[in-house]
Every structure is written in structure tokens, then in C-alpha cells.
C-alpha positions as CSV (number, residue, x, y, z in Angstrom):
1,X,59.3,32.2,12.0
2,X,56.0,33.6,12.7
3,X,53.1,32.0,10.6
4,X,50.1,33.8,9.1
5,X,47.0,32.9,10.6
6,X,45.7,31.9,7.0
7,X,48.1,29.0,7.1
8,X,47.4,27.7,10.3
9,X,44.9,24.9,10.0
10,X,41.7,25.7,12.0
11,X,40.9,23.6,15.1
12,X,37.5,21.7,14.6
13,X,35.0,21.9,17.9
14,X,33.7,19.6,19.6
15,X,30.4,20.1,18.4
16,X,31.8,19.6,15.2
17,X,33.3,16.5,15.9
18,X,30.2,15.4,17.0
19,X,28.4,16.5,13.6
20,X,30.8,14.4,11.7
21,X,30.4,11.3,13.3
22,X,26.4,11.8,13.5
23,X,26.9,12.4,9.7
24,X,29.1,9.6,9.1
25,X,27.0,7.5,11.3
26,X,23.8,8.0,9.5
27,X,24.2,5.6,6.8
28,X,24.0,2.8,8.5
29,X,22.3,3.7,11.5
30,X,19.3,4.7,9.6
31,X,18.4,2.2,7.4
32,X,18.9,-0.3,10.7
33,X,15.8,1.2,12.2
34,X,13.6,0.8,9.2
35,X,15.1,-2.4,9.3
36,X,13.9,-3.6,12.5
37,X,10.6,-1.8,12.5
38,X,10.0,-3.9,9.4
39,X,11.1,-6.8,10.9
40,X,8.8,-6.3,14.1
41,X,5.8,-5.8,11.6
42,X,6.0,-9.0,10.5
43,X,7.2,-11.3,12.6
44,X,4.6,-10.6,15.6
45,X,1.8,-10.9,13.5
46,X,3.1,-14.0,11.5
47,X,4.2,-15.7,15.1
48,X,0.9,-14.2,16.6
49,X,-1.2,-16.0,13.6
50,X,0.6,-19.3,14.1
51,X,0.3,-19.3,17.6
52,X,-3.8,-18.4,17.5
53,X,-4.8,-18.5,14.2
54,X,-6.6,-21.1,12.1
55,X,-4.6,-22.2,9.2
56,X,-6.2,-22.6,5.7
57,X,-5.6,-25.9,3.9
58,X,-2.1,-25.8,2.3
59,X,-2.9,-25.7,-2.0
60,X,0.3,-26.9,-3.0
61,X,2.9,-28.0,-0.8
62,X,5.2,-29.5,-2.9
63,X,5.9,-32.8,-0.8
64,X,2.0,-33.4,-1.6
65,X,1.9,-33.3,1.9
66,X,3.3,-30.5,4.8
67,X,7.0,-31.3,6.0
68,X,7.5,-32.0,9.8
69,X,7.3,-29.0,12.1
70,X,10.1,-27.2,12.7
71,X,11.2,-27.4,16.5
72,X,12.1,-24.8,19.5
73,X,12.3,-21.4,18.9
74,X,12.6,-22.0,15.3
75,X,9.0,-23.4,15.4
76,X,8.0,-19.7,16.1
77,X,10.2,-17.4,14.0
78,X,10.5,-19.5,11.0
79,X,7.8,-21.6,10.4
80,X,5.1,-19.0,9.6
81,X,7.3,-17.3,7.0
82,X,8.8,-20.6,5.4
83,X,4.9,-21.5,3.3
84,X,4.4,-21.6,-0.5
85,X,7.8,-20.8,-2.5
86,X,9.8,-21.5,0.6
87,X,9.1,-24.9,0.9
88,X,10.1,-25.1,-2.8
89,X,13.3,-23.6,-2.1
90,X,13.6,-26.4,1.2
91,X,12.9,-29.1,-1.4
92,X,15.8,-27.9,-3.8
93,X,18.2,-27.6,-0.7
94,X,17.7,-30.9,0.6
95,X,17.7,-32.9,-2.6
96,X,18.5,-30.7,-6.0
97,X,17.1,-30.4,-9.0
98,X,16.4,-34.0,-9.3
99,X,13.9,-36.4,-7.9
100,X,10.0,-37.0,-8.1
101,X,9.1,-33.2,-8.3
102,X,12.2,-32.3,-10.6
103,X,10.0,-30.7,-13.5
104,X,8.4,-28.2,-11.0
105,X,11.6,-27.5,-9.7
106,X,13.3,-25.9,-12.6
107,X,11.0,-22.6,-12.3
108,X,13.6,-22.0,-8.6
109,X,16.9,-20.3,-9.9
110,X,19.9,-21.9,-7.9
111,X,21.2,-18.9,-5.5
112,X,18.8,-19.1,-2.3
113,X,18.3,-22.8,-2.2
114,X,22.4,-23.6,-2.8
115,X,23.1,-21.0,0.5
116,X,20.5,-22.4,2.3
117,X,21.9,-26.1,1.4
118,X,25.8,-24.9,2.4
119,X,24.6,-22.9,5.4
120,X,23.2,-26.4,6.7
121,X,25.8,-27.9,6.0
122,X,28.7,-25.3,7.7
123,X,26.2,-24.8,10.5
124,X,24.3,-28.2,11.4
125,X,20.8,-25.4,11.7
126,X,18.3,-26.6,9.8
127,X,18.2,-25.4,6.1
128,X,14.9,-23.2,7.4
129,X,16.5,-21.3,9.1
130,X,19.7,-20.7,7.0
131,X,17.3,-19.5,4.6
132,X,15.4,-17.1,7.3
133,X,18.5,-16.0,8.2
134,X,19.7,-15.0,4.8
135,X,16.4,-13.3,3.6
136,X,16.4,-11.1,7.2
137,X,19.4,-10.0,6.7
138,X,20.2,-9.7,2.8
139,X,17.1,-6.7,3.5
140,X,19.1,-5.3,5.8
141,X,22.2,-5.1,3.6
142,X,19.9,-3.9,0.6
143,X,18.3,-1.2,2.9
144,X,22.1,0.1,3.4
145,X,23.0,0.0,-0.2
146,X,20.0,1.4,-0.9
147,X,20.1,4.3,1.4
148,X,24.0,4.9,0.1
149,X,22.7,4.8,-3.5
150,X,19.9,6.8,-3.8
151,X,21.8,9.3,-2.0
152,X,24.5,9.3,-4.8
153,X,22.3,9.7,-7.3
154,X,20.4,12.6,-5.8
155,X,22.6,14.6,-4.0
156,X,20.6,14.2,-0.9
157,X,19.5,11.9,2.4
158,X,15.9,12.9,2.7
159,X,15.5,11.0,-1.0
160,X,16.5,8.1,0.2
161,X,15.0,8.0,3.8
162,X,11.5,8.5,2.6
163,X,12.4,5.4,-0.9
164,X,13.6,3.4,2.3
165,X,10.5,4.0,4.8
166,X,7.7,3.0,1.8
167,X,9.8,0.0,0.5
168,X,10.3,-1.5,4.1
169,X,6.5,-1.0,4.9
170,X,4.9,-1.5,1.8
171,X,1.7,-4.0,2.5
172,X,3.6,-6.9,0.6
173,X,7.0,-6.2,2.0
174,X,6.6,-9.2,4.2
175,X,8.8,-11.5,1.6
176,X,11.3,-9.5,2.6
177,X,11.4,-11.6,5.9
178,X,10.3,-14.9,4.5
179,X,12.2,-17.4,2.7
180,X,12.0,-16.0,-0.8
181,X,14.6,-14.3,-3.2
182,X,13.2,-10.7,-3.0
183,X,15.6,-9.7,-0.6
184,X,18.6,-11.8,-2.1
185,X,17.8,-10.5,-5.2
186,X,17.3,-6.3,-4.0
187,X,20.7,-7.0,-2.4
188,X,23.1,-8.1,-5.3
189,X,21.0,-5.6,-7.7
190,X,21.4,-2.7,-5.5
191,X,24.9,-3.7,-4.6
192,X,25.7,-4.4,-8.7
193,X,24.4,-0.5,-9.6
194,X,25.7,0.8,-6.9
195,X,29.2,-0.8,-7.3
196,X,28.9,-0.1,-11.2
197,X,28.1,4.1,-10.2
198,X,31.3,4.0,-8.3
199,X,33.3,3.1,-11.4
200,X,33.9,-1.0,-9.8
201,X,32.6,-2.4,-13.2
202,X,34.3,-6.0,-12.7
203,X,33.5,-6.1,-9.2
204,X,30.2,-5.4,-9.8
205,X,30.1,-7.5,-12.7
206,X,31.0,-10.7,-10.8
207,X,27.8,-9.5,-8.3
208,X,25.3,-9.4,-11.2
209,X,26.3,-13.0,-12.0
210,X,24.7,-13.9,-8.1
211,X,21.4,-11.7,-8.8
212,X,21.0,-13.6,-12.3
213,X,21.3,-16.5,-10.6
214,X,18.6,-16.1,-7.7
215,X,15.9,-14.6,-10.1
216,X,15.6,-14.9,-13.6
217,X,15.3,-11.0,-13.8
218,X,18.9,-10.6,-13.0
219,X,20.2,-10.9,-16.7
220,X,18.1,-7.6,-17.1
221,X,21.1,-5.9,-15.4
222,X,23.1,-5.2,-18.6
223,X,21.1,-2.7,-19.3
224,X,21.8,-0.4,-16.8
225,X,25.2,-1.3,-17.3
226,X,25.2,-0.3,-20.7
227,X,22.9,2.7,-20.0
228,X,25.5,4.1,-17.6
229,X,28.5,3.2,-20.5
230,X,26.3,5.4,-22.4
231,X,25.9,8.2,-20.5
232,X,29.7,8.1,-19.2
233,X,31.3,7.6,-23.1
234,X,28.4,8.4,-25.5
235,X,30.0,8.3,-29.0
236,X,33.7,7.8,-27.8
237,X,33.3,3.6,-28.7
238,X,37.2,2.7,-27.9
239,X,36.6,4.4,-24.4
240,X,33.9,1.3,-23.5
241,X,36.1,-0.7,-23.5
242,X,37.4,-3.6,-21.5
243,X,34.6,-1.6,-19.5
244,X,32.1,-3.3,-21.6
245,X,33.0,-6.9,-21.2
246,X,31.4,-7.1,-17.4
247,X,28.6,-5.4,-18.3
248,X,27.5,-8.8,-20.0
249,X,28.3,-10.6,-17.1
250,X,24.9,-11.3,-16.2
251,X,24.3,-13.6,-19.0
252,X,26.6,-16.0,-17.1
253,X,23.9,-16.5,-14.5
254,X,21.2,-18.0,-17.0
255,X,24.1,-19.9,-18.6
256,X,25.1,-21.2,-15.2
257,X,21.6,-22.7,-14.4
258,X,20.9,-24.4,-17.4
259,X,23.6,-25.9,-16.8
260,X,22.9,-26.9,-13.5
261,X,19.4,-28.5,-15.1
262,X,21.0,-30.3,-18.2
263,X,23.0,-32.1,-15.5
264,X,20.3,-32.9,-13.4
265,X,17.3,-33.2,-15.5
266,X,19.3,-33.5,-19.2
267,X,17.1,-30.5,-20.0
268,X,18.8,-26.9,-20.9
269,X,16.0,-24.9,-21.0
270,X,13.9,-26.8,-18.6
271,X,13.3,-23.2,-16.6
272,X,12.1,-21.9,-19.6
273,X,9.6,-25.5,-20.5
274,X,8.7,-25.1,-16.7
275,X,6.5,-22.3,-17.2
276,X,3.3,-24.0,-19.2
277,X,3.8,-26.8,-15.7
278,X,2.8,-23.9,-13.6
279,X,0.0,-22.6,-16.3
280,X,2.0,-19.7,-17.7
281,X,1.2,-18.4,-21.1
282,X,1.6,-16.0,-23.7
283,X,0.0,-13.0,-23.9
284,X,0.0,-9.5,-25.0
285,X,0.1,-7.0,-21.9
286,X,-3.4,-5.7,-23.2
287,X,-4.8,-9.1,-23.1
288,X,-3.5,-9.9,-19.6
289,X,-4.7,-6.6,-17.8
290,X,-8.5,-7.1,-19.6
291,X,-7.9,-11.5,-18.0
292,X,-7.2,-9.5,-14.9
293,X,-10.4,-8.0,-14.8
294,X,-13.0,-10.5,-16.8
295,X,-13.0,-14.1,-16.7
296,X,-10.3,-15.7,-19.4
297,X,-9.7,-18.9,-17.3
298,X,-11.6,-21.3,-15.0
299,X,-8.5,-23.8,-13.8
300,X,-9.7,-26.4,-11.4
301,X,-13.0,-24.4,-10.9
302,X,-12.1,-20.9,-9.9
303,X,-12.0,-18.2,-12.5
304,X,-9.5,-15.5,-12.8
305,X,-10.1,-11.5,-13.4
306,X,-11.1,-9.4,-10.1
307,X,-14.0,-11.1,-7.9
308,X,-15.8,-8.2,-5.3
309,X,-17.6,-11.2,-3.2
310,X,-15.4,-10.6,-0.1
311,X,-16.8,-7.3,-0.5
312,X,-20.7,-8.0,-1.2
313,X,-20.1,-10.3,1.9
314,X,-18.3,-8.0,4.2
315,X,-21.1,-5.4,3.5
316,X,-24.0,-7.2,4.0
317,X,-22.9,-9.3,7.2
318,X,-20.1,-6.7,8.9
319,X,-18.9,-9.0,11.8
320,X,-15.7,-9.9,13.0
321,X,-16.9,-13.5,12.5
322,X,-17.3,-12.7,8.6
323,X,-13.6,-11.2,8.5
324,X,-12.1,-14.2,10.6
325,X,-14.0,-17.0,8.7
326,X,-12.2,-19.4,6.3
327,X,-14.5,-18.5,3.7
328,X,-14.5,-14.8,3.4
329,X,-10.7,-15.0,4.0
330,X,-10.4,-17.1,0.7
331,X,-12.4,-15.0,-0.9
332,X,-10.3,-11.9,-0.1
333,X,-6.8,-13.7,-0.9
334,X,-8.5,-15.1,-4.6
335,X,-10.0,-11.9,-5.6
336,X,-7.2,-10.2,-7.6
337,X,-8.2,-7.3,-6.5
338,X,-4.6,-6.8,-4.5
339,X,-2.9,-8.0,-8.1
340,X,-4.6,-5.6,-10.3
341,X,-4.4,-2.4,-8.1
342,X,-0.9,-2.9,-7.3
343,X,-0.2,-3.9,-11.2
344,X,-1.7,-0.6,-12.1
345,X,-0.2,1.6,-9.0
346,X,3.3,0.3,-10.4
347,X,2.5,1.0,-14.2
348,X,1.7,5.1,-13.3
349,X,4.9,5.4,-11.3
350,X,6.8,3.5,-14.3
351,X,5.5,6.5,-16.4
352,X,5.8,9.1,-13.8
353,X,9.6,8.0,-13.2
354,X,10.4,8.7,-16.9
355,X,10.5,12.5,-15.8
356,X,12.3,11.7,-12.4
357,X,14.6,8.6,-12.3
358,X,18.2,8.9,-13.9
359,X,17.8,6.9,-17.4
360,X,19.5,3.8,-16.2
361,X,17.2,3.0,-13.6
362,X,14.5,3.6,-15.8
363,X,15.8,1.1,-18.3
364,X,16.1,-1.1,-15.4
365,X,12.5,-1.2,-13.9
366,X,10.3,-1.7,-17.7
367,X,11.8,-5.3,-18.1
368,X,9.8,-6.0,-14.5
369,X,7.2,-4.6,-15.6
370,X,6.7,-5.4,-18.5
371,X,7.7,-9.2,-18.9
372,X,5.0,-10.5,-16.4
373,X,2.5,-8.7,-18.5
374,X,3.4,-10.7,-21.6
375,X,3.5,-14.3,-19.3
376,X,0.1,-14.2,-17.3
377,X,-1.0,-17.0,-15.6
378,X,-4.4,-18.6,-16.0
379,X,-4.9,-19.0,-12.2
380,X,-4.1,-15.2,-11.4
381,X,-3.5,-13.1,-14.5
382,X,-1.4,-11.1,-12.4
383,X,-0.3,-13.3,-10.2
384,X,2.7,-12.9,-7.8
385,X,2.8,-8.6,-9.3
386,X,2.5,-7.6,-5.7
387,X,5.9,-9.7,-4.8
388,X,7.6,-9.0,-8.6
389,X,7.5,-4.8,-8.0
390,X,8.9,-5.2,-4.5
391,X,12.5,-5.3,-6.3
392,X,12.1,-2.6,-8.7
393,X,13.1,-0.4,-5.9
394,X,13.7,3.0,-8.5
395,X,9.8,2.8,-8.6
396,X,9.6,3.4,-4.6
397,X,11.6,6.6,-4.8
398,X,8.9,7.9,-7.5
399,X,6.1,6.4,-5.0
400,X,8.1,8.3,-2.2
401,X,7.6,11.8,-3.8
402,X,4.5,11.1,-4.8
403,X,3.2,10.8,-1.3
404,X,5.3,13.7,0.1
405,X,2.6,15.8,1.1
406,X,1.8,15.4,4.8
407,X,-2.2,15.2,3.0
408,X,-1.3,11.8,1.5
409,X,1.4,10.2,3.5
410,X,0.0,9.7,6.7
411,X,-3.1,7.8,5.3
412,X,-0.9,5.8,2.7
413,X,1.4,4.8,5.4
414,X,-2.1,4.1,7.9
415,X,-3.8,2.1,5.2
416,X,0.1,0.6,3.8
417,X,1.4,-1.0,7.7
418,X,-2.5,-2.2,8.0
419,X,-2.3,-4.0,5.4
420,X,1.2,-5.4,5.6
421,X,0.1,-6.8,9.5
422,X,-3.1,-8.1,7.7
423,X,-1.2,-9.8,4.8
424,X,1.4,-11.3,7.0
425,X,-1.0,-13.2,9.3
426,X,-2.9,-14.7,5.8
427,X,0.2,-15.7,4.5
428,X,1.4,-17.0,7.9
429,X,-1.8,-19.3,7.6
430,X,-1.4,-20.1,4.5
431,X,-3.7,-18.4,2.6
432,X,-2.5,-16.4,-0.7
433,X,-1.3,-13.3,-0.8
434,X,1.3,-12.4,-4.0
């Protein structure tokens, strides 16, 4: 029998085959470059400023006093990224929720500092590291999911290349390395929506759980859950469900900690009573952007709102002496100026990304946004903003077409790794940066 050549399948060539696996390639290869780029950025100048620099007097180690030095290489790589909330999380590994400093420790959710505590414990390293370890390379696996959903959800790779590139070198994007929950936290929410797009509700369900318990924000996932149950069923209620029943999931992970503190401290809620201990308050978001700018507080001495002396110093005496010295540094990292511009830079792209996000990341960015508004803090009105938008990763892909013109990008991303070196080395020495 003699076949058509219609029904013969056609032989792919080589250059093809090469295209394919390029293609197929791509998704992970990509994202591992911005990875360690990012990682370069901020470990050499965080090693470079413990080796060198000068370290400011830690505030509020929560030991009332610093913890040994960490030893060998570990000394190097981990102990410049390890300051303020990472010490916190050390504390909670070692010893729980209980203990002299239990109060304070309630305002920690549970994920980070229980891996860090089994990681010791499987591995004999040093709970440090466990926990540098984790936040390294939960970024990494966030930058992959990241790259894999963005590109669903826009048809293209370019999207997500250029979302990845401003998230990874954004001036704050240090946490990512140190031992925080930011990139915990981007992980299991990127993997949750991503998971939930490709129609894995339960699987993606039980995920949510782990983001609601590193960060408090996770139990803001069901409503992107819902908002996709929405746009998939719409009026058509008997098609939601059982679909519906993991998409509350993420109330578990509140539920789960409270438990954790009733045991520990016989307090439910004590991560909700926590919050006036670490001079939270209430506050409606008009009020706490005008504190941000004008004095509202003057805790132990130093007033909040935006301060331009680091400025009016800098200008009248430019040396490198001024920008090295203790005092102009302190100045610079107290100033608020980094909280309120970023605050504001994050509010126009929340607006902006109401014309071009899909709805259900929209409706998962506002509670972000908008909760830290209505709980200011009377040190920093704003305080931590510049570390709280580094998860709302939908905002980065409206920052990313913002800056799409050749015009703006190169000096964003000039002025945006600048900063991120600078910021590194101050939080290295342990002066504040978000």
C-alpha cells in the first residue's frame, strides 16, 4: 500500500529539536539567572559590610542582648542577613512560643520558625542557617512559579521576564535572602494561584493552609479563590461545589496558630493582643498617610512622619565621611522617606492594575494594601510597607509595563540595584531599612 504524503507524519529537524528543548528549557532556566544575580546583589555587599563596616547599635534584639556569633563560613553568609525579625524567628525555633519574651512572640506566625526548628533538628546545622537556606531557596522556587504563572495568565514570556527582573532587584528585595517570611510566603501564594488556575483546587487548598500559616496575610487567599469560582461558574451555584470547600482552606492557618498560642501562652488571640506590644494602632488609611508625613507620635523621643535631615546634611557637608557616619546613616534609615514613597508608588500601581491585572489578582493585592493602612505604627506610620508590597507580586507586573520604555527602565533599574546594594549593607549593620 502506498501512503499519501498527507498521512505521513513530518520528520522534525534538528534545529527544531533544538527550539523545543530551548523552549522547554526556558522556564526554569530563566528565572535561575535572576535568581542568582539577585542573590549576588545581596550577599557581597551584606558579607562586604560585615567584614568592613561599622555596625550600628542593635535596637531590639530580642535576647536584650546579641546571640553568639555564628561560626565558619556560616559567620559570613548568614550572619549579616539573620538581624531584626530573624533573630525573632531564631528565638521561636529554639524555644516556642513560651518563655520570658512569650508576649512579643505571638506577632511570628508558626511556618518559618517550625522549619527552621525541624531543619536543625534533621540536619544538626544550626537553625540560622536552616532558615538561610529556606528563604534562598523558597525565592527561587517562587521566581519559577512565578515565571510559569504570569505566563498563563498572559499568553506570553516577555510578561513575566520583565515582573521577574523588577521583583528580584527591587531596592528592598534583600528579605528575599534574609531570614524572613517574604519568600516563604511568595512561594506557597504563587504556588496556591497557580495550582488553583490549573483546576488543583484541593491541592492547592492544602498549600494556602502553609502561606496562612507563615504570614497572617495568607487567609486573604480565599478571595482569589472565590474570584476565580466566579469567573469559571458565575450564576451556576451547584457547579461550585465541592470546589468551594478548599477555597476556605486558608482559614485553617489562623485557626492552627491560635491554637498553637492557647497552648503555649493560654491566649487564643494573643497574635491579634500582640499588636498594641509592638505600638500598633487603629487608624483610618487617611489618618495614617497624613502621621506619615507630620508628626502624630514621639515614642521614646523620635517622632514619626517624613524627616529631610539626612538631606539638609548631605547637602550642606557632601563628603563620603557625612554618608559613612553613624549619624547621617541613622538619619537616612529613620526618615520615612523610603516608607512613604514606596507606600504611595504601590497605591498608583494598585489603581493602575484595576485596568491590567485579571480580577482575581486584583482582589488579591487591596487586602496588602490596604490593611497596614488601617494598623499604623506610632514608631513608623508606615513601617515595614517597603517589605509588606514585596509579596503582592501582581503589582510588579503593572510596575513592569510601566517602566517598559527603554526612557524609564534603564534609570529605574540604575537608581532600583543602587539602592538595593545600599540597603543591604545598612541592614547588614543593623541599621533599619523596612
Amino acid at each position: 500500500m502506498t501512503l499519501s504524503p498527507s498521512s505521513v507524519a513530518p520528520r522534525r529537524t534538528s534545529g527544531q529539536n533544538r527550539r523545543t528543548r530551548r523552549d522547554s528549557a526556558e522556564w526554569w532556566a530563566f528565572p535561575l539567572r535572576v535568581w542568582i544575580i539577585h542573590w549576588l546583589l545581596v550577599q557581597i555587599p551584606a558579607t562586604y559590610a560585615l567584614r568592613f563596616g561599622i555596625p550600628n547599635d542593635p535596637a531590639s534584639p530580642p535576647y536584650g542582648e546579641m546571640p553568639s556569633p555564628l561560626i565558619g563560613l556560616a559567620h559570613w553568609i548568614v550572619e549579616p542577613l539573620r538581624n531584626w525579625d530573624g533573630l525573632w524567628y531564631r528565638l521561636i525555633a529554639l524555644e516556642g512560643y513560651a518563655g520570658g519574651t512569650q508576649s512579643a512572640k505571638a506577632a511570628f506566625w508558626p511556618l518559618l520558625p517550625g522549619i527552621m526548628r525541624g531543619g536543625n533538628v534533621a540536619t544538626s546545622w544550626t537553625v540560622d542557617s536552616v532558615g538561610y537556606l529556606l528563604a534562598n531557596f523558597a525565592f527561587l522556587g517562587a521566581l519559577l512559579v512565578m515565571y510559569r504563572l504570569i505566563s498563563l495568565d498572559y499568553g506570553d514570556v516577555t510578561t513575566a521576564r520583565r515582573a521577574i527582573w523588577v521583583l528580584a532587584l527591587f531596592p528592598t528585595a534583600l528579605f528575599f535572602s534574609a531570614i524572613y517570611t517574604e519568600s516563604l510566603f511568595l512561594l506557597l501564594t504563587v504556588s496556591a494561584l497557580y495550582l488553583w488556575r490549573r483546576d488543583m483546587l484541593w491541592l492547592a487548598g492544602l498549600i494556602s493552609i502553609g502561606a496562612a500559616l507563615s504570614r497572617s496575610g495568607g487567609v486573604f487567599l480565599i478571595l482569589p479563590f472565590l474570584a476565580l469560582l466566579w469567573d469559571r461558574h458565575r450564576r451556576d451555584w451547584r457547579a461550585y461545589w465541592p470546589g468551594i470547600i478548599p477555597a476556605f482552606f486558608p482559614a485553617l492557618g489562623p485557626a492552627i496558630f491560635a491554637g498553637i498560642l492557647y497552648r503555649e501562652q493560654g491566649n487564643w488571640i494573643a497574635f491579634i493582643d500582640v499588636q498594641e506590644q509592638w505600638n500598633r494602632y487603629s487608624a483610618a488609611p487617611w489618618e495614617t498617610l497624613r502621621c506619615a508625613v507630620v508628626t502624630c507620635h514621639t515614642l521614646g523621643g523620635e517622632p514619626d512622619g517624613i524627616s529631610w535631615n539626612w538631606w539638609t546634611n548631605l547637602w550642606q557637608h557632601p563628603t563620603w565621611a557625612t554618608l559613612t557616619s553613624m549619624e547621617w546613616r541613622n538619619d537616612f534609615a529613620n526618615s520615612d522617606v523610603l516608607e512613604l514613597v514606596v507606600t504611595v508608588l504601590f497605591l498608583v500601581l494598585a489603581l493602575v492594575g484595576l485596568k491590567v491585572l485579571p480580577f482575581y489578582l486584583t482582589v488579591w493585592v487591596l487586602p496588602g494594601l490596604i490593611i497596614p493602612l488601617l494598623q499604623p505604627s506610632e514608631v513608623h506610620a508606615l513601617m515595614s510597607m517597603p517589605r509588606f508590597v514585596l509579596v503582592l507580586f501582581p503589582l510588579f507586573i503593572v510596575l513592569s509595563k510601566l517602566i517598559q520604555p527603554a526612557v524609564i527602565r534603564i534609570p529605574w533599574y540604575i537608581i532600583s540595584v543602587t539602592l538595593l546594594v545600599v540597603l543591604t549593607a545598612q541592614f547588614a549593620l543593623w541599621y533599619w531599612v523596612s
